[in-house]
TORLUMLO-207431 format. One line per 5 residues: number of its first residue (from 1); their letters; for each residue x negated, y, z of N, C-alpha, C. Coordinates in steps of 0.2 Angstrom, whole numbers, plus 5000, padded with zeros to 4 digits. Example, Ala and Ser with C-alpha at 12.3 -4.5 7.8 and 13.67 -1.06 7.14 Angstrom:
1> as> 4934:4972:5039:4938:4978:5039:4934:4984:5039 | 4936:4989:5035:4932:4995:5036:4936:5000:5039
This chain:
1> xxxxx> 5003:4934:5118:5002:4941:5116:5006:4943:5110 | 5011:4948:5111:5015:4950:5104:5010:4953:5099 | 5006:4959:5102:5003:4964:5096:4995:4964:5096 | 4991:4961:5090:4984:4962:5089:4983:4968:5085 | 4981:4976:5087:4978:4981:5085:4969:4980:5079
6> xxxxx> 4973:4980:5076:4964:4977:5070:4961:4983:5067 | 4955:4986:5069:4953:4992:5068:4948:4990:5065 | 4946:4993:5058:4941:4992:5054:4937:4996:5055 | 4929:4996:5056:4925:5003:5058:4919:5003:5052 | 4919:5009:5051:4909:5008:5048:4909:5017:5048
11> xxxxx> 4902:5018:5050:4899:5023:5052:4900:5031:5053 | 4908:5028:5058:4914:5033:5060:4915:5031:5069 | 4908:5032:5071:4910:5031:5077:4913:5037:5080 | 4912:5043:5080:4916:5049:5085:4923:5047:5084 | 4927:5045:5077:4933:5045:5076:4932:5038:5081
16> xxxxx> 4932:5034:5080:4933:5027:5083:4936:5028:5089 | 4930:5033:5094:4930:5034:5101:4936:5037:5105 | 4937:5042:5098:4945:5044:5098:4952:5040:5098 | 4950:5037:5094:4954:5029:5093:4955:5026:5098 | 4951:5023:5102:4950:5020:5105:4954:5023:5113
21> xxxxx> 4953:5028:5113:4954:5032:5119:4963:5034:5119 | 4965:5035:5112:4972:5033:5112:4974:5028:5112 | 4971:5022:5114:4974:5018:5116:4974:5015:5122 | 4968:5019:5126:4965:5020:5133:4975:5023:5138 | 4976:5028:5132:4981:5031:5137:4987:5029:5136
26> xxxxx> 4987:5023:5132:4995:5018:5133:5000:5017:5138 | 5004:5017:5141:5006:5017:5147:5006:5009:5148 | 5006:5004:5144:5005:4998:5147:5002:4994:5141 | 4994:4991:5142:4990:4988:5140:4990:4981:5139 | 4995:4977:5136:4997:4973:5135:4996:4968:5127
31> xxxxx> 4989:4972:5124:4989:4973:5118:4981:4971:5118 | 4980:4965:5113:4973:4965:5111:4969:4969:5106 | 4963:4972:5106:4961:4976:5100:4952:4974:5097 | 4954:4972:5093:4950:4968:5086:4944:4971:5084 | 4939:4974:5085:4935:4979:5080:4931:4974:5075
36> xxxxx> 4931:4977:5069:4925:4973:5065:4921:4978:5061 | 4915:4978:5064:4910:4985:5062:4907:4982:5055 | 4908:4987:5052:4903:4983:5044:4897:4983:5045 | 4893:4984:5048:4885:4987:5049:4884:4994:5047 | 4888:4998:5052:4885:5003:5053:4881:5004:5056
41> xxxxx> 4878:5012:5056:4870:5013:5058:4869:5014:5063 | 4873:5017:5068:4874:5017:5076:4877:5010:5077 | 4874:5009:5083:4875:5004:5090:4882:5004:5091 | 4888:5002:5088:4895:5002:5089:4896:4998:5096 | 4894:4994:5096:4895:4988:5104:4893:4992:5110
46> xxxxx> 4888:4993:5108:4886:4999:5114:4892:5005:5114 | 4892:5009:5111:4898:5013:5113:4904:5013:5113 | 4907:5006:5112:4912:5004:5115:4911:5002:5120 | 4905:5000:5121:4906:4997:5129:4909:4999:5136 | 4912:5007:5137:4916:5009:5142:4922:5007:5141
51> xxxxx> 4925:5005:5137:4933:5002:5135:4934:4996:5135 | 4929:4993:5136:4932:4984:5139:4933:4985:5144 | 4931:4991:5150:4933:4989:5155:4941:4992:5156 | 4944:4992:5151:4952:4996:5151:4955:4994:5145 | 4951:4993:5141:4956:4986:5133:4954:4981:5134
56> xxxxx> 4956:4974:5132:4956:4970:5129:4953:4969:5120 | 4948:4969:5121:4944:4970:5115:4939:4964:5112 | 4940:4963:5105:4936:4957:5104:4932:4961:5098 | 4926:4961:5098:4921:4964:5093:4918:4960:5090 | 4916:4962:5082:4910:4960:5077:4907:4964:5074
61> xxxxx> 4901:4963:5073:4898:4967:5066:4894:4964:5062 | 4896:4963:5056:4894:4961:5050:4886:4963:5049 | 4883:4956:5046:4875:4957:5044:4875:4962:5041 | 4880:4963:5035:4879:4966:5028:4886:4969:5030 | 4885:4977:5025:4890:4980:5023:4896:4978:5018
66> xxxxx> 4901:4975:5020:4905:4970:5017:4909:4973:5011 | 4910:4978:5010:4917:4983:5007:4922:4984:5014 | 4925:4987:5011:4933:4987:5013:4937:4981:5015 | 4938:4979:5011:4944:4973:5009:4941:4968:5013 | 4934:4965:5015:4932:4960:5016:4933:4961:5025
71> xxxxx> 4929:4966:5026:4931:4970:5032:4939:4970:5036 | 4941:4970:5032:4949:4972:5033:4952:4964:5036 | 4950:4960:5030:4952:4953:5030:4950:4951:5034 | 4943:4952:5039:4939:4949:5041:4940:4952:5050 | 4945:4957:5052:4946:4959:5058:4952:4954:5058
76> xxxxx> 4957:4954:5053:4964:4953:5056:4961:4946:5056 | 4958:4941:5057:4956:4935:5055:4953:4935:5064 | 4950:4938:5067:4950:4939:5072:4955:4939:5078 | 4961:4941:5076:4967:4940:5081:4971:4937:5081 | 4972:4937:5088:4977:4929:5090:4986:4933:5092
81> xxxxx> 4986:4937:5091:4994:4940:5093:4998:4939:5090 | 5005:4939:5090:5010:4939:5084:5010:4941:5078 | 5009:4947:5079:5011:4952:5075:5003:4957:5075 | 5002:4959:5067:4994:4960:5066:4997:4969:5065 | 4995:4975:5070:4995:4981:5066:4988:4983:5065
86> xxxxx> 4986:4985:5058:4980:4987:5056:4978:4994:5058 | 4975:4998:5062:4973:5004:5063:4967:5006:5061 | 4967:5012:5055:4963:5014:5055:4955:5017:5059 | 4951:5019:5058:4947:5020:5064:4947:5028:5064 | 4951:5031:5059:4950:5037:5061:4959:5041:5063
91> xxxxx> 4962:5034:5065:4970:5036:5066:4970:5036:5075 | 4975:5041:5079:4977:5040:5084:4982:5035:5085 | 4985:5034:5090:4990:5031:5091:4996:5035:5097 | 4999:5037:5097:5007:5043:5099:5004:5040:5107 | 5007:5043:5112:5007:5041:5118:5012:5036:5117
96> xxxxx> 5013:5029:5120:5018:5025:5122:5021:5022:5116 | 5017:5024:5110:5018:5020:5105:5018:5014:5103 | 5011:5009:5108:5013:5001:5107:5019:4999:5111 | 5020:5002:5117:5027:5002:5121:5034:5000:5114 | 5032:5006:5113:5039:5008:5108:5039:5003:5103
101> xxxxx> 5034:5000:5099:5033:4995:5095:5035:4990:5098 | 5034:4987:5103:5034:4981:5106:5041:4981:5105 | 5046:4986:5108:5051:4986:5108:5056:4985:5102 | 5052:4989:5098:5058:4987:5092:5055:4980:5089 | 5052:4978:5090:5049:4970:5087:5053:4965:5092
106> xxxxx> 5054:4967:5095:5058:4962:5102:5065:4964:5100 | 5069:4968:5099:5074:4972:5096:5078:4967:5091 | 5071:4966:5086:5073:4964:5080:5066:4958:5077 | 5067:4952:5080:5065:4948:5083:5066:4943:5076 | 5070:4943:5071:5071:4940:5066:5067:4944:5059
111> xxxxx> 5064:4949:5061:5062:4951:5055:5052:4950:5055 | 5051:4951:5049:5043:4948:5047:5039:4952:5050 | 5042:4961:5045:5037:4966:5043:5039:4971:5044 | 5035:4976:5047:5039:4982:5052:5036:4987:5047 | 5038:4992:5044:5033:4999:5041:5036:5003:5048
116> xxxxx> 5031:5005:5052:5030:5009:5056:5028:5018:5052 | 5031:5024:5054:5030:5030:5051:5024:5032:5055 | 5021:5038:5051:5017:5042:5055:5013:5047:5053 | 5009:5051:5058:5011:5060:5058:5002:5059:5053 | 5004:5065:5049:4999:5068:5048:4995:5075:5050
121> xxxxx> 4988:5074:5052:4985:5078:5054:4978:5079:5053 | 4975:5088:5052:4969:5088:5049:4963:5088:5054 | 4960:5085:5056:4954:5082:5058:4950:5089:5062 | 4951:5097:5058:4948:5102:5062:4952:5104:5067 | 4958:5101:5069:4963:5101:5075:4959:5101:5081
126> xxxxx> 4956:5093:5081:4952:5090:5088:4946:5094:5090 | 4946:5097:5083:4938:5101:5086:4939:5109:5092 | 4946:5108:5094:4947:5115:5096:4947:5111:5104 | 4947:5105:5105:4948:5101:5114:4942:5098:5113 | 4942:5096:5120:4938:5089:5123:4936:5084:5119
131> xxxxx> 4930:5081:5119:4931:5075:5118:4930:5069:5122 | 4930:5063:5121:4937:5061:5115:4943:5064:5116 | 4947:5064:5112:4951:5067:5111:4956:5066:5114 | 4961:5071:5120:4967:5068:5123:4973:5070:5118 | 4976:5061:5117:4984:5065:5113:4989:5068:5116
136> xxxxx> 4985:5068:5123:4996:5074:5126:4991:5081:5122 | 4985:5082:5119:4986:5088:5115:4988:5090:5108 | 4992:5085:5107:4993:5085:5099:5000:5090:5098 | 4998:5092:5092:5006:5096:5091:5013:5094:5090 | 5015:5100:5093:5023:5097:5094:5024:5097:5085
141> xxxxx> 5023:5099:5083:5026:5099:5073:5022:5096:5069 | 5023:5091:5067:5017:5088:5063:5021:5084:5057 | 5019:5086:5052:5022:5082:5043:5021:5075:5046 | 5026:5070:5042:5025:5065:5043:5024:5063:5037 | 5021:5056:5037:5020:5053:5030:5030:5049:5027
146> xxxxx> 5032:5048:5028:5039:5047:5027:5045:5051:5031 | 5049:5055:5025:5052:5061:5028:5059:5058:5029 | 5062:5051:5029:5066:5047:5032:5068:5050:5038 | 5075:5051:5042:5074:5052:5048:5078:5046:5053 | 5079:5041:5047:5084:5036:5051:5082:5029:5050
151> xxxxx> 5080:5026:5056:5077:5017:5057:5083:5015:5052 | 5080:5011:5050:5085:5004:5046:5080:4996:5045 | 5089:4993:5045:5083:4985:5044:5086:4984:5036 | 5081:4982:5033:5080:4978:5025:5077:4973:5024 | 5077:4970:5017:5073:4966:5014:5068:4970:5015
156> xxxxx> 5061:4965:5012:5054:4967:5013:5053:4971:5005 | 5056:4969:4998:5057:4973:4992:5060:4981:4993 | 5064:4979:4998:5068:4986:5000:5064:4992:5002 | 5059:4989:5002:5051:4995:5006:5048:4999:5001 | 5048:4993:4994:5048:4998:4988:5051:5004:4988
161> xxxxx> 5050:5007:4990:5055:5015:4988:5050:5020:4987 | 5051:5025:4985:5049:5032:4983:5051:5036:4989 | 5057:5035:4991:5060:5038:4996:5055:5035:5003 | 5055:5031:5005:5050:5028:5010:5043:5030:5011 | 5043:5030:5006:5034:5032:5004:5032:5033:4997
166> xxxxx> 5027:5038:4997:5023:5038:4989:5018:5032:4987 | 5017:5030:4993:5012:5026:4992:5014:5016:4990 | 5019:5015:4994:5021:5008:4991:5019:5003:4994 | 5016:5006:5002:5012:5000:5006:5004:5000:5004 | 5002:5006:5001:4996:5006:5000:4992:5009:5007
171> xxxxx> 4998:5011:5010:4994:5015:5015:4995:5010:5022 | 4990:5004:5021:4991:4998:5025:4992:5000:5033 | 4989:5005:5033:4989:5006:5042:4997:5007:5043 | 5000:5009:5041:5008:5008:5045:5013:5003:5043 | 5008:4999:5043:5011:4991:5043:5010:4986:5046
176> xxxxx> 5015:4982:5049:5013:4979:5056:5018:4971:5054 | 5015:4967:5055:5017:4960:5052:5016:4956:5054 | 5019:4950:5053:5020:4942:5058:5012:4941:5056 | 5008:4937:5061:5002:4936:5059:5001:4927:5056 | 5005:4924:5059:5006:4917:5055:5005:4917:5049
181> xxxxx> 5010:4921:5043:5013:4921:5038:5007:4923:5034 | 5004:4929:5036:4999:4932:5035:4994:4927:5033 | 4992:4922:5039:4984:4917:5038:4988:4914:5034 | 4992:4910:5031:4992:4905:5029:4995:4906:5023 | 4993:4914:5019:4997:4916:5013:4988:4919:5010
186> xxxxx> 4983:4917:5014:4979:4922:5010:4976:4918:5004 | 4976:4913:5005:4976:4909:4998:4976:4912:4988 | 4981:4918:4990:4983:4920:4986:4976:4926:4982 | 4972:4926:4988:4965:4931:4985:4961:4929:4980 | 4961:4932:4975:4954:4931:4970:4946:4933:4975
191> xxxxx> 4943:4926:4976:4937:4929:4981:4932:4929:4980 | 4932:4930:4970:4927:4932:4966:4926:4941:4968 | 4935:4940:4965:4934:4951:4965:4935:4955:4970 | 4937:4952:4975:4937:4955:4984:4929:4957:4985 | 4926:4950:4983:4916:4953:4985:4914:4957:4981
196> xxxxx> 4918:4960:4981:4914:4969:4974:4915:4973:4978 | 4910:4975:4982:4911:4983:4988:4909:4989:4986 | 4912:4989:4980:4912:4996:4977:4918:4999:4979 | 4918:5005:4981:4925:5008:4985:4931:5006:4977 | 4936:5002:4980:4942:5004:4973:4941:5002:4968
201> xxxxx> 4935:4998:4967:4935:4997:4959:4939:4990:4956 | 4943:4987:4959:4946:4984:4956:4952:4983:4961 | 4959:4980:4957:4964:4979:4961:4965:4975:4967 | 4959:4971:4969:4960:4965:4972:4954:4970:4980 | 4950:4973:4977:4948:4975:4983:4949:4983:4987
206> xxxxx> 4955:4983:4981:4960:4988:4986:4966:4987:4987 | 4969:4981:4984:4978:4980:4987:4977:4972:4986 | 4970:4968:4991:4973:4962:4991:4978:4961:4995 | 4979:4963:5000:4985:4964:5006:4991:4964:5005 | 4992:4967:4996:4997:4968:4994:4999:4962:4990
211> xxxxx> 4994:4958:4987:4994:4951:4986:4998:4944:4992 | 4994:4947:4997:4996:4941:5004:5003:4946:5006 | 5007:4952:5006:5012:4953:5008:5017:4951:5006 | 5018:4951:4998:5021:4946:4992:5021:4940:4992 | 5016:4937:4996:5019:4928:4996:5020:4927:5002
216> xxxxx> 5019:4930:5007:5022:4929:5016:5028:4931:5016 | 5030:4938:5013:5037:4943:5015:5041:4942:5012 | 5040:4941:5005:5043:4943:5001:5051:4942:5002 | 5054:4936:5005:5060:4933:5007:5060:4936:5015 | 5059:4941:5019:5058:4942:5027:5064:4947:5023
221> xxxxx> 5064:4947:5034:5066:4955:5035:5063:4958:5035 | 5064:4964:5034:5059:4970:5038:5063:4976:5041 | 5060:4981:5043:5062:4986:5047:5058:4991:5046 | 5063:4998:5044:5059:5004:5045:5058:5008:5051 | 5052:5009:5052:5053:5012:5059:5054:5022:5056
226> xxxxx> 5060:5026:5058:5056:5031:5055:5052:5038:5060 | 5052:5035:5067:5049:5037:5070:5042:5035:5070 | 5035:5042:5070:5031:5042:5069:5028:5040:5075 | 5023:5034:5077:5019:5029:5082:5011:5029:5081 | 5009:5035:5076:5002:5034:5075:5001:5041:5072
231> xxxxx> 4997:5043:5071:4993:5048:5068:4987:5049:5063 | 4989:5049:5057:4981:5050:5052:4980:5055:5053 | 4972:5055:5051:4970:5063:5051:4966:5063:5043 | 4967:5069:5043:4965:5071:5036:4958:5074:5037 | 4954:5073:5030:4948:5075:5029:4941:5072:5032
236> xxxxx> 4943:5064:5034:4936:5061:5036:4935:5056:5031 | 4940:5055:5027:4939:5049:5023:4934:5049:5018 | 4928:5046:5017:4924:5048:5012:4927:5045:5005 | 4931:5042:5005:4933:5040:4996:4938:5046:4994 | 4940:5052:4996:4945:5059:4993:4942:5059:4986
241> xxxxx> 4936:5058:4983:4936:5059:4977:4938:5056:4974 | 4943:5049:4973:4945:5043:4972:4950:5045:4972 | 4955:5050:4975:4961:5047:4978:4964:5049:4971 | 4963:5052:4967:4968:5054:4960:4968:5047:4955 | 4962:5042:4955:4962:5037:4955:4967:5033:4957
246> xxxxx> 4966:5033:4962:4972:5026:4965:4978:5028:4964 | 4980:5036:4964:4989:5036:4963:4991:5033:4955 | 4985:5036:4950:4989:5034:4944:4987:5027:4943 | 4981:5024:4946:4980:5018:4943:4980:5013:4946 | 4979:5012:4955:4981:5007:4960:4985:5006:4959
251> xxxxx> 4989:5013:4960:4996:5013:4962:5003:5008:4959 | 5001:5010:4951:5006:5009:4946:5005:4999:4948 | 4997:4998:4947:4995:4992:4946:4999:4990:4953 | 5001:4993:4958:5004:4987:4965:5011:4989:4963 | 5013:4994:4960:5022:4991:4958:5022:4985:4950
256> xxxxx> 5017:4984:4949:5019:4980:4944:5015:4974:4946 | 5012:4975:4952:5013:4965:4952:5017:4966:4958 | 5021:4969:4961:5028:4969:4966:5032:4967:4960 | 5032:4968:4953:5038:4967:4948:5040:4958:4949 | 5030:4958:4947:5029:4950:4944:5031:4946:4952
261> xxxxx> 5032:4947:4958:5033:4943:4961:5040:4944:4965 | 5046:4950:4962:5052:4948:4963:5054:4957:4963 | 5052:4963:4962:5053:4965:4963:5058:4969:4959 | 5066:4969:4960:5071:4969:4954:5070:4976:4949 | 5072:4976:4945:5071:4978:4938:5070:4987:4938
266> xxxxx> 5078:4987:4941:5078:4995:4942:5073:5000:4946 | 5071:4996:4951:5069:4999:4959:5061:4998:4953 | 5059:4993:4952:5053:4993:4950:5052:5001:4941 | 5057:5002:4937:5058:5007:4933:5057:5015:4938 | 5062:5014:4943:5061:5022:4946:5056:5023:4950
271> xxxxx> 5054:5018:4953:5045:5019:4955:5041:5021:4953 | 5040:5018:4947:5036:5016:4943:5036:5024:4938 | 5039:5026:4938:5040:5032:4934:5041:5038:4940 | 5040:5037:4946:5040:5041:4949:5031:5043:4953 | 5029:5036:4952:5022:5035:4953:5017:5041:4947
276> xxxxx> 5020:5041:4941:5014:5043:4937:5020:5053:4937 | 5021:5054:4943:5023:5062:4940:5015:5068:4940 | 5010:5064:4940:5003:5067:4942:5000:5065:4936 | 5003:5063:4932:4997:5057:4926:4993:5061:4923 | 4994:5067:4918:4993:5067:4911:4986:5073:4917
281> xxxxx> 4989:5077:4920:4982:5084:4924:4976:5077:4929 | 4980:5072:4930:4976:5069:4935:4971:5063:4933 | 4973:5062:4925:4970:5059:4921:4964:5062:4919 | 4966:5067:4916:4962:5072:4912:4955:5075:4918 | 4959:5076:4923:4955:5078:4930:4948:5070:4931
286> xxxxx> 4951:5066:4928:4946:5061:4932:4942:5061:4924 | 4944:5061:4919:4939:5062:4913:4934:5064:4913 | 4935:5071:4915:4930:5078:4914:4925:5075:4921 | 4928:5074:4926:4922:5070:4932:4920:5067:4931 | 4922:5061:4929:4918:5056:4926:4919:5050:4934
291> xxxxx> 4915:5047:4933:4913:5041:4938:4914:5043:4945 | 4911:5049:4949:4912:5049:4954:4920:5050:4957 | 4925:5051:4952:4931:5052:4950:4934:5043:4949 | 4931:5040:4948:4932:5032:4947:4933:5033:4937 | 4932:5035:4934:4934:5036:4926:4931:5027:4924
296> xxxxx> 4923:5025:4927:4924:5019:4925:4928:5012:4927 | 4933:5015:4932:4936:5011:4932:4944:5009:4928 | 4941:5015:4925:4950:5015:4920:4950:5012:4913 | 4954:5008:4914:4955:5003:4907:4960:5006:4903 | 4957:5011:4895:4962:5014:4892:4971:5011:4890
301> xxxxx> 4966:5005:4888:4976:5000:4886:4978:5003:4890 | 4976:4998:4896:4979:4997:4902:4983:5001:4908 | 4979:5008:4907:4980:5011:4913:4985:5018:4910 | 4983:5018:4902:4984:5027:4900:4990:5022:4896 | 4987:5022:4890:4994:5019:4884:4998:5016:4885
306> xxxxx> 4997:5010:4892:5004:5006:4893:5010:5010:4899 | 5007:5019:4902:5009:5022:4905:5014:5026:4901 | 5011:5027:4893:5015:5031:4892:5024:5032:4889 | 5026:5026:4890:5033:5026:4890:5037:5029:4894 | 5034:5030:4899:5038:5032:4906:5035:5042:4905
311> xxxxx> 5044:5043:4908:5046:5051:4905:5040:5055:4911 | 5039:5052:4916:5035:5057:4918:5028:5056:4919 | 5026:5054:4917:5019:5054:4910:5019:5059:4906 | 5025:5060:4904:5021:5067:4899:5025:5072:4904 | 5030:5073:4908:5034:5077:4910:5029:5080:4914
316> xxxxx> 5022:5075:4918:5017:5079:4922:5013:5084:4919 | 5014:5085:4912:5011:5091:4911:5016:5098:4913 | 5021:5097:4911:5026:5102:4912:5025:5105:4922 | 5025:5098:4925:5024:5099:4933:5019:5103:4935 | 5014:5102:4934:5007:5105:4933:5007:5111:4933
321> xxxxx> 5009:5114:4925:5012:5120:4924:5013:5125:4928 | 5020:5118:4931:5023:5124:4934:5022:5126:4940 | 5020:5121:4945:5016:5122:4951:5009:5127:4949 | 5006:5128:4944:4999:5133:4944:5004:5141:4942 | 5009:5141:4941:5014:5147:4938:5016:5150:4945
326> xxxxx> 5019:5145:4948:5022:5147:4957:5017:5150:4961 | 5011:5146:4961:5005:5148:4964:5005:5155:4963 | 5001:5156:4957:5001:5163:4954:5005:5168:4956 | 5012:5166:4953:5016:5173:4956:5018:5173:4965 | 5014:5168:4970:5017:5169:4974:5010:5172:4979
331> x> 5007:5174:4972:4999:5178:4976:5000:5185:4977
């Protein structure tokens, strides 16, 4: 089997069903799909139960609310296919998109690590259809998470980009990779600070993946895909209060251990500087909230002081400015 679909679920069944039902409509099911429920509060087994008889599904559910990371680690640990793509549980999948996948993986047969693109969309869309949700009713125009409009093959460093993404691989669902490589790199995990299932509160239990990608990829090919194969949707995520969080301090924190594990000099400066054009309003912004904002999880050296060499750390106040100015005069 080429492609293991790993979906990680907790107490998101309705998206799930949606999920799942976009994969119902693939034109050929050739594809095993993973669930590992963290112990949520509905009977998940039971409401998947009508999709066995149309996917290939292997489910779990955790005694205990594992975190994230644990969860995450603990689905794709479950599959036997090639190549592991991670799917959210509140993300569609395109019509004919594992189709499509299969094809450029078999295409390009030498490479490790695939970034697959994909559409953005806000979650009160689905509420205007049916459910579960059918994807031939999705919009003809939809944002995409990378505004790329051209496939190319690279190094696995090469994905570094700001042009690629804002995100740096953080946004693991559109990422699809050899599975071998994978088990036999996770070695690399701290399994002290992974068992912290506080949303984000450390590096390890929100970019251990970015750990295991660094000692598997590092030396792969990879491949952009820049046509969109899956669909986010916007607004069900419960950690949005976080999310200012992770850009200035996850964030910076996964280009600088991309640094420490080969990532050359330049590519890691313009990144790295283009990471913090949010710093100084989003910092400030997570102050004044405090904790439900992650404020305890910022380490002053660490996170503020050793930012501010870099020109758009301070150039974010100017940014700020000026986007609340355009606003303004465009009322």
């Amino acid at each position: 089997m080429l492609i293991s679909i790993c979906i990680p679920t907790y107490n998101r069944p309705k998206s799930l069903l949606n999920c799942l039902n976009s994969l119902v409509l693939q034109t050929k099911k050739n594809f095993e799909v993973c669930i590992s429920d963290n112990c949520s509060d509905k009977n998940i087994k039971k409401l998947i139960q009508p999709y066995r008889k149309k996917l290939k599904i292997k489910f779990n559910k955790n005694k205990k609310n594992l975190g994230f990371a644990l969860n995450l680690l603990k689905v794709s640990n479950m599959a036997s296919g090639n190549f592991i793509w991670f799917l959210g549980d509140d993300d569609l999948i395109v019509r004919n998109g594992v189709e499509k996948l299969e094809k450029i993986i078999k295409k390009n047969n030498d490479c490790d690590f695939f970034w697959i693109n994909s559409f953005y969309l806000n979650k009160e869309y689905l509420e205007n259809f049916s459910y579960p949700f059918n994807t031939k009713n999705l919009p003809k125009n939809m944002r995409t998470h990378s505004l790329l409009k051209k496939d190319k093959r690279l190094k696995f460093f090469d994905l570094i980009d700001r042009k690629i993404s804002f995100d740096f691989l953080l946004g693991v669902f559109v990422c699809v990779f050899r599975r071998d490589k994978w088990k036999e790199n996770q070695n690399v995990i701290d399994r002290k600070l992974i068992k912290d299932n506080r949303v984000w509160s450390n590096f390890e239990n929100t970019c251990f993946f970015i750990k295991i990608f660094c000692a598997a990829y590092s030396k792969s090919n990879a491949y952009f895909c820049a046509r969109p194969l899956s669909v986010s949707l916007h607004g069900i995520r419960e950690w949005s209060s976080l999310y200012e969080m992770v850009e200035i301090v996850r964030i910076p924190e996964a280009l600088d251990y991309f640094r420490s594990k080969g990532l050359n000099f330049t590519s890691y400066i313009i990144n790295k500087n283009y990471a913090l054009r949010n710093f100084f309003n989003y910092f400030f912004k997570i102050l004044i909230y405090g904790d439900k904002m992650g404020r305890n999880y910022i380490n002053l050296k660490k996170h503020f002081f050793y930012n501010l060499i870099y020109p758009n750390a301070w150039l974010s106040i100017f940014y700020f400015v000026f986007r609340k100015l355009s606003s303004i005069l465009k009322l």
